[in-house]
C-alpha positions as a Markdown table, in Angstrom:
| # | Residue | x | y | z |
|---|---|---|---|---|
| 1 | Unk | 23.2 | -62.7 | -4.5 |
| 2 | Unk | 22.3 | -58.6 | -5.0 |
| 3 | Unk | 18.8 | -58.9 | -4.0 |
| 4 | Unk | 17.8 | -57.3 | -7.5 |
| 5 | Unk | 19.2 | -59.3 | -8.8 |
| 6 | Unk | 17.9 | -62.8 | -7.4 |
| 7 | Unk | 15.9 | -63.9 | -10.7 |
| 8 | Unk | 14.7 | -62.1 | -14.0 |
| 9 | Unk | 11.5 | -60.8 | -12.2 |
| 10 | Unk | 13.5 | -59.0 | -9.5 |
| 11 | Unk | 16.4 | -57.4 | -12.1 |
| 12 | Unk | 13.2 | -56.4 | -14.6 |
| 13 | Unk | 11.6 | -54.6 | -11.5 |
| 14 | Unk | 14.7 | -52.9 | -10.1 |
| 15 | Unk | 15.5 | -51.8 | -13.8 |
| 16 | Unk | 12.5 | -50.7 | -14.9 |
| 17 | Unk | 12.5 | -48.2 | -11.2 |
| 18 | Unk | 15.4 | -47.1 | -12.0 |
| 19 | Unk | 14.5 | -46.1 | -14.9 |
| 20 | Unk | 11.5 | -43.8 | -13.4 |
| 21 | Unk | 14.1 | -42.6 | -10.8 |
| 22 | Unk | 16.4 | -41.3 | -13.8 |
| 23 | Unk | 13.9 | -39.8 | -15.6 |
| 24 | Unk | 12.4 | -38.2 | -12.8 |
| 25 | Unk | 15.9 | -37.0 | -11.5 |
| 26 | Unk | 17.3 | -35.9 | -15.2 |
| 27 | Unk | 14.2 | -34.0 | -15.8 |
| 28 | Unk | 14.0 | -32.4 | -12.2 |
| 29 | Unk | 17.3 | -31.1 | -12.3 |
| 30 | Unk | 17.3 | -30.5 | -16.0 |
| 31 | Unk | 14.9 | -27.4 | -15.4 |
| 32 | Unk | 16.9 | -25.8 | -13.1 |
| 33 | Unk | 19.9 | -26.1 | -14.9 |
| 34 | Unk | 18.4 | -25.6 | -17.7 |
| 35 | Unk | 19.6 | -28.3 | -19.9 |
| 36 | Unk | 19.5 | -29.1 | -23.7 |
| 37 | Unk | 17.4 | -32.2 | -24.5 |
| 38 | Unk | 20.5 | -33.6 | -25.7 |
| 39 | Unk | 22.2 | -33.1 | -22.5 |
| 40 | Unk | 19.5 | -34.0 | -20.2 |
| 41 | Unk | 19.5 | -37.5 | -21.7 |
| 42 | Unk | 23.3 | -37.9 | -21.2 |
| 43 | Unk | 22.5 | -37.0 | -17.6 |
| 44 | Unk | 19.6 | -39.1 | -16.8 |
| 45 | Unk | 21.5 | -42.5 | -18.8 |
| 46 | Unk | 24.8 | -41.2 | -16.6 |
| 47 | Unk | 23.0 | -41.5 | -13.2 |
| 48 | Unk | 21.1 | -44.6 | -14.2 |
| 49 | Unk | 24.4 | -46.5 | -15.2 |
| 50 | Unk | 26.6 | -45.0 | -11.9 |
| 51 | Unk | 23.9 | -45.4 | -9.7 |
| 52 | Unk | 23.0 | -49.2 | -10.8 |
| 53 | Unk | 26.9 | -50.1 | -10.4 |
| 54 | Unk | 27.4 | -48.1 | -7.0 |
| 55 | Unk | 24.3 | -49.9 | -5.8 |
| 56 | Unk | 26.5 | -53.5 | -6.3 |
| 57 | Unk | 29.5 | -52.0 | -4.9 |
| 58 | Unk | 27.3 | -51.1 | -1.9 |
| 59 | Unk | 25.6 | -54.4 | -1.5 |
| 60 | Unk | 29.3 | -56.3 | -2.0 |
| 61 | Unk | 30.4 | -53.8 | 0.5 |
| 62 | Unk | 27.7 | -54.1 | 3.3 |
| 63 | Unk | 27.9 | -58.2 | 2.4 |
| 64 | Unk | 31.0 | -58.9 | 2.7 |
| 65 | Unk | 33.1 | -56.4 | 5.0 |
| 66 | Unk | 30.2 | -55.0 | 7.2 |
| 67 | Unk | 27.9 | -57.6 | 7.9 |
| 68 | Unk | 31.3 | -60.0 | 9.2 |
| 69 | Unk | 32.5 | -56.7 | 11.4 |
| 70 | Unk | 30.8 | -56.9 | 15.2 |
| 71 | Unk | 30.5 | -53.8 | 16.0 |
| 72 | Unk | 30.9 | -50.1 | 14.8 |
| 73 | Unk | 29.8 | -50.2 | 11.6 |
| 74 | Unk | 27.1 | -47.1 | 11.5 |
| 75 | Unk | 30.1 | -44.5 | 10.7 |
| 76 | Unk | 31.1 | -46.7 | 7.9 |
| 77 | Unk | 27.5 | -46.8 | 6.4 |
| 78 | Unk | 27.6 | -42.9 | 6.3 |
| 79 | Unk | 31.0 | -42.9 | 5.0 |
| 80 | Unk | 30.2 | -45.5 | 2.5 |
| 81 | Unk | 27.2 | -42.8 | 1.5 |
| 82 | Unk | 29.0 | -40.1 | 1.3 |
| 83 | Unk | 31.5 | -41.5 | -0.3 |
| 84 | Unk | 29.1 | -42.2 | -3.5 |
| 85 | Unk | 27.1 | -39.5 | -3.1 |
| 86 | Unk | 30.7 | -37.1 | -3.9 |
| 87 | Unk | 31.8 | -39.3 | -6.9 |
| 88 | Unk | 28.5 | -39.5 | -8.6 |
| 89 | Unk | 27.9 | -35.7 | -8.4 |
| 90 | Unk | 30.9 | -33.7 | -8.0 |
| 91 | Unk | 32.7 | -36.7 | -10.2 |
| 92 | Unk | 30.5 | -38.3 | -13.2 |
| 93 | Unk | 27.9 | -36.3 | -13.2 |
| 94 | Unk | 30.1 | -32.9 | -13.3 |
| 95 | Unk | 32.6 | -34.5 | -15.7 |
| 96 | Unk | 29.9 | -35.9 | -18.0 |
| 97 | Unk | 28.0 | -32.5 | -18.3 |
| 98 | Unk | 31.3 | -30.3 | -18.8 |
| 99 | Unk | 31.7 | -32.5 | -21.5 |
| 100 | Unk | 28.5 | -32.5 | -23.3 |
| 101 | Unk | 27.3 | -29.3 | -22.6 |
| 102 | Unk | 30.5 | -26.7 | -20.8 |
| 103 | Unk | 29.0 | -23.6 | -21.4 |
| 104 | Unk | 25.9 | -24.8 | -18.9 |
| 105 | Unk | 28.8 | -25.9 | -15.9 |
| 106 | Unk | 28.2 | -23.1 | -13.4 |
| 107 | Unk | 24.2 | -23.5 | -13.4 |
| 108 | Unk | 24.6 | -27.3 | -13.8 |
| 109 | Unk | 27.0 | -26.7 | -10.5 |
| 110 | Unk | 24.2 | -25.2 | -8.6 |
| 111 | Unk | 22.4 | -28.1 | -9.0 |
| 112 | Unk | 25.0 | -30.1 | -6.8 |
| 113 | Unk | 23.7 | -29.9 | -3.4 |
| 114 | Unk | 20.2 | -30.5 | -4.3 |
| 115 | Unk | 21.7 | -33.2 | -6.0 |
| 116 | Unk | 23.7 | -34.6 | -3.2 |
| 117 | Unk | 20.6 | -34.9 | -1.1 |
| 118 | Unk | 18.3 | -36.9 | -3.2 |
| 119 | Unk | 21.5 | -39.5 | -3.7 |
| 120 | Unk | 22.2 | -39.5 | 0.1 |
| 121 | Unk | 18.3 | -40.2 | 0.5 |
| 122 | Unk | 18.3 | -42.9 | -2.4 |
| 123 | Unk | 22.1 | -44.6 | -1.3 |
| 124 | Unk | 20.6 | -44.9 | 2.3 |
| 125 | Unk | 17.3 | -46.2 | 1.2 |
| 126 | Unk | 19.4 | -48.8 | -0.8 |
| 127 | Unk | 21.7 | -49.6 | 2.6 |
| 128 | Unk | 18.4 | -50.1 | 4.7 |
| 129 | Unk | 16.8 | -52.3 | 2.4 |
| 130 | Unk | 20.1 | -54.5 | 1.7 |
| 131 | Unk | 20.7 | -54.6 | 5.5 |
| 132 | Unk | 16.5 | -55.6 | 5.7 |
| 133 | Unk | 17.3 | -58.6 | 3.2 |
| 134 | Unk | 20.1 | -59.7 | 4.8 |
| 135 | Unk | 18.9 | -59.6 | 8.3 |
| 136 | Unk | 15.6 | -62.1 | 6.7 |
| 137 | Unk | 18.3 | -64.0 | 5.1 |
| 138 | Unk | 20.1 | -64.5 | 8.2 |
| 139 | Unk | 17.0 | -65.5 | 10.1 |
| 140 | Unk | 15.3 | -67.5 | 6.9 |
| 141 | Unk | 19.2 | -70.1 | 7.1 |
| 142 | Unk | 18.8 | -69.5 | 11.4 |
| 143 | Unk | 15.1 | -71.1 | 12.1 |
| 144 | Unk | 15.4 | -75.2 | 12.9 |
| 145 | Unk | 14.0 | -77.7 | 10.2 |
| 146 | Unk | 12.3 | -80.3 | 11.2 |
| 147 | Unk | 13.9 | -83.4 | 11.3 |
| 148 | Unk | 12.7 | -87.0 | 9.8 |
| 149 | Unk | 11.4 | -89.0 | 12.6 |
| 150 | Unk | 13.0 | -92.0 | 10.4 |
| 151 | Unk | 16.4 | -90.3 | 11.4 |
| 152 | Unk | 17.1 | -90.6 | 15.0 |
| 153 | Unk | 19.7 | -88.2 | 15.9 |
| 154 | Unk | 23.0 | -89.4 | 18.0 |
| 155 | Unk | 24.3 | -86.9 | 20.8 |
| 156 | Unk | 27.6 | -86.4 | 20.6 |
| 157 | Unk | 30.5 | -85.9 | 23.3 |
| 158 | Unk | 33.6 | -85.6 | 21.4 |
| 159 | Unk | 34.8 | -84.5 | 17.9 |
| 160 | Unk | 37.7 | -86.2 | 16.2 |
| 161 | Unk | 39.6 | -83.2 | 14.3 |
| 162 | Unk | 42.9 | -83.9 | 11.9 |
| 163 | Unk | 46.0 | -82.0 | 11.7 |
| 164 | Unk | 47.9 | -82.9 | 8.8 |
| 165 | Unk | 49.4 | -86.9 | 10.1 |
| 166 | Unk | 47.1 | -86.1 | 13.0 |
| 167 | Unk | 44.4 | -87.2 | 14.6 |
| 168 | Unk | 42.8 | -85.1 | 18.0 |
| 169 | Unk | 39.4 | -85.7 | 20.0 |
| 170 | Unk | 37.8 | -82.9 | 21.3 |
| 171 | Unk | 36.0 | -83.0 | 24.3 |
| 172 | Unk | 32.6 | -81.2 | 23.1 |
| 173 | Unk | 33.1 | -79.0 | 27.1 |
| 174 | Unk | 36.4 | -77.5 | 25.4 |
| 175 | Unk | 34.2 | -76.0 | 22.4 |
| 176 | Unk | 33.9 | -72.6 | 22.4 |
| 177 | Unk | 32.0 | -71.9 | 19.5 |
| 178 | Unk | 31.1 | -73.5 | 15.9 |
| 179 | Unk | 31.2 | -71.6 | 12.7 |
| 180 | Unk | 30.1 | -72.2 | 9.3 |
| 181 | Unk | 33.3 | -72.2 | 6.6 |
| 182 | Unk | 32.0 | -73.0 | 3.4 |
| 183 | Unk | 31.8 | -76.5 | 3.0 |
| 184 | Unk | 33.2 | -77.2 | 6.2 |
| 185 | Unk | 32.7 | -76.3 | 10.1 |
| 186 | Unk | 35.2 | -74.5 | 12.2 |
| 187 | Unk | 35.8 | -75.6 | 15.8 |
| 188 | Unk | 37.3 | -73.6 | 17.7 |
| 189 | Unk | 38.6 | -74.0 | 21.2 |
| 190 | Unk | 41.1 | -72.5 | 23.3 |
| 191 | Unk | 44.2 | -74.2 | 22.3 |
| 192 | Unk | 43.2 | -73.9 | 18.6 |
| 193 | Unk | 40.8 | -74.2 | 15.8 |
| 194 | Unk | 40.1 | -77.3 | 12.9 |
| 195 | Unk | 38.2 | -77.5 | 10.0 |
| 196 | Unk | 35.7 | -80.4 | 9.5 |
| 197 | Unk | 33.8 | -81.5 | 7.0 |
| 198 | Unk | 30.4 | -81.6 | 8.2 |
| 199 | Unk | 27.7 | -79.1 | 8.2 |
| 200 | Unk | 26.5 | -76.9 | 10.8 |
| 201 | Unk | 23.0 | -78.6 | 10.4 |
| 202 | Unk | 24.5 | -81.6 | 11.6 |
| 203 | Unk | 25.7 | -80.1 | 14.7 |
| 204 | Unk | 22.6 | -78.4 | 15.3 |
| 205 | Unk | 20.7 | -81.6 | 15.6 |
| 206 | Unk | 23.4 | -83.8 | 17.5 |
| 207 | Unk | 25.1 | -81.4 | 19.7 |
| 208 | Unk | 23.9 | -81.5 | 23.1 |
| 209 | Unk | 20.8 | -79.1 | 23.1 |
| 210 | Unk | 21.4 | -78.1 | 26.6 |
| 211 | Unk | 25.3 | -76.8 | 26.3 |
| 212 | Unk | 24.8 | -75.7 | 22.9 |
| 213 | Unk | 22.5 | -72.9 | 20.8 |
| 214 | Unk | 22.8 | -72.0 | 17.2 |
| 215 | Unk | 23.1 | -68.2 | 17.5 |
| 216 | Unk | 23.6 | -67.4 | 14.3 |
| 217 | Unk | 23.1 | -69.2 | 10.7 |
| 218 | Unk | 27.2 | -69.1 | 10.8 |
| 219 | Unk | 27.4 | -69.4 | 14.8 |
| 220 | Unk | 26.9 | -72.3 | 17.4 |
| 221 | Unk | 28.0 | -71.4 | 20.5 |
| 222 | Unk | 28.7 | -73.3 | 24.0 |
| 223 | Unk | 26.4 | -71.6 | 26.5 |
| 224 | Unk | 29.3 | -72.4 | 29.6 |
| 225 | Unk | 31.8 | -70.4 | 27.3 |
| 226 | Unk | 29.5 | -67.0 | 27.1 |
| 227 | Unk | 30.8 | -64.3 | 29.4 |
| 228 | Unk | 27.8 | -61.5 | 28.4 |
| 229 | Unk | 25.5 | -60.4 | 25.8 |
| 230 | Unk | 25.4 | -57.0 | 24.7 |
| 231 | Unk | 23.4 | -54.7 | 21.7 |
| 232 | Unk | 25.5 | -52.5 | 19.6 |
| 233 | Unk | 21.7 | -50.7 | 18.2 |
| 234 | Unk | 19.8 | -53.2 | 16.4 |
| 235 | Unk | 22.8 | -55.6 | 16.8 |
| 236 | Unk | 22.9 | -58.1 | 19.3 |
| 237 | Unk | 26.6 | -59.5 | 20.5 |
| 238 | Unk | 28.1 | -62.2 | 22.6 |
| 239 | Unk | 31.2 | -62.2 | 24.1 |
| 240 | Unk | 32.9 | -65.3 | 25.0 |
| 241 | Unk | 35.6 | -65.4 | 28.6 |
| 242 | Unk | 38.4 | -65.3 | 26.2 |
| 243 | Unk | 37.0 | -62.1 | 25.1 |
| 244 | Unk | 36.2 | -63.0 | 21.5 |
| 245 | Unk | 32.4 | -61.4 | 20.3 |
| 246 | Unk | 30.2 | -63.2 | 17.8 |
| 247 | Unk | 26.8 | -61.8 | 16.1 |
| 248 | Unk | 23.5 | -62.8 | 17.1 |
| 249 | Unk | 20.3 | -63.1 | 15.1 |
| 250 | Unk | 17.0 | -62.4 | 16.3 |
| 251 | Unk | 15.7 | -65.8 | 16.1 |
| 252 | Unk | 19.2 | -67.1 | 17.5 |
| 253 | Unk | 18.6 | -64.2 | 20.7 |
| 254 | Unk | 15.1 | -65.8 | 21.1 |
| 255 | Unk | 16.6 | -69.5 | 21.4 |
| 256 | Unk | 19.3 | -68.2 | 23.7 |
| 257 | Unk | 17.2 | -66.5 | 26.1 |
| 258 | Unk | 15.2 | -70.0 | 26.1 |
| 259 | Unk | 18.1 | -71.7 | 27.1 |
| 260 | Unk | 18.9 | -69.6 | 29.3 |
| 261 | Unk | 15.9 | -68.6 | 30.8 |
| 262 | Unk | 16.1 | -65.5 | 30.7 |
């Protein structure tokens, strides 16, 4: 979930800041453009409304297309800025004052670049602390639990898999990688992948610790399949020998370069 949104004391937080930045940015911008009361009200409530609703957009964008991506992503976190910066200035805010107060457009048009900055500023403030969150998320679901000593756990060498009418075993050597899919595990190997309903918490525990290191809180991965790791910036990367590249978390680098003494 939006991390300002989480519970009531996080949304009554994030609204009642915003509410400071709007006034604050209304009335800065207000004096130089010289607004009507009337009009400087409009534009404060506009940039409080756009900017709360481009700040979801963000964090569904980040979430849910970046975050899965590898690699790259840096150009599409200043395009994604960019992006918002141009519709909420030369777009809403623009339209909104031409039509409250038109005879104040060209000196409420000067305003736009000093505009522009302070959004660019505030939309990448919002990026880095959604990526910050999501980063502890990722190593808050990554760190082990500790297990009940009244639950012994049971190493595992194979994993039966079903096809539609049928059944496969596994050999846990052919594994390449397992990833989290919902309520169900992926396994993928080289001939193919299979859902199964278990959880990754299961594998974790029974999986043998010397072949296999959760990586990531999506990401178990077979320690004879990794080719390399790499960094793309802050971003750690493995890639596999049939060339396929899964995200690491810091906690998950930490366990690999335990296992594999490095």
């Amino acid at each position: 979930m939006n991390p300002f949104l989480r519970n009531r004391a996080t949304t009554i937080a994030a609204a009642v800041a915003l509410a400071a930045i709007a006034a604050c940015y209304s009335a800065a911008f207000g004096v130089l453009a010289d607004m009507s009361a009337a009009t400087l009200l409009a534009d404060g409530a506009v940039f409080a409304a756009t900017f709360a609703f481009e700040c979801i957009i963000i964090w569904n964008i980040i979430k849910y297309v970046l975050r899965p991506m590898v690699s790259g992503y840096l150009n599409q976190y200043l395009m994604i800025i960019g992006f918002f910066v141009v519709v909420s200035t030369a777009g809403v805010e623009l339209a909104v004052n031409y039509f409250v107060d038109g005879e104040n457009l060209i000196a409420f048009a000067k305003t736009l670049p000093a505009r522009g900055l302070v959004l660019a500023l505030l939309y990448a403030a919002v990026v880095q602390f959604y990526n910050q969150r999501l980063n502890a998320d990722d190593e808050s679901d990554a760190e082990p639990t500790a297990e009940p000593s009244s639950a012994p756990t049971e190493v595992i060498d194979k994993i039966t898999v079903r096809s539609g009418q049928k059944i496969s075993v596994i050999n846990i050597a052919d594994v390449n990688f397992i990833k989290a899919d919902g309520d169900y595990v992926s396994i993928a190997t080289e001939t193919g992948r299979w859902l199964k309903e278990q959880t990754m918490k299961y594998y974790e525990q029974n999986l043998p610790t010397a072949d296999f290191v959760r990586v990531h809180r999506s990401y178990i991965v077979n320690v004879a399949k990794i080719s390399k790791i790499e960094r793309y910036g802050q971003q750690q990367l493995i890639e596999l020998r049939n060339g396929e590249k899964i995200k690491v978390s810091n906690s998950g680098y930490k366990a690999l370069k335990e296992r594999l003494n490095l």
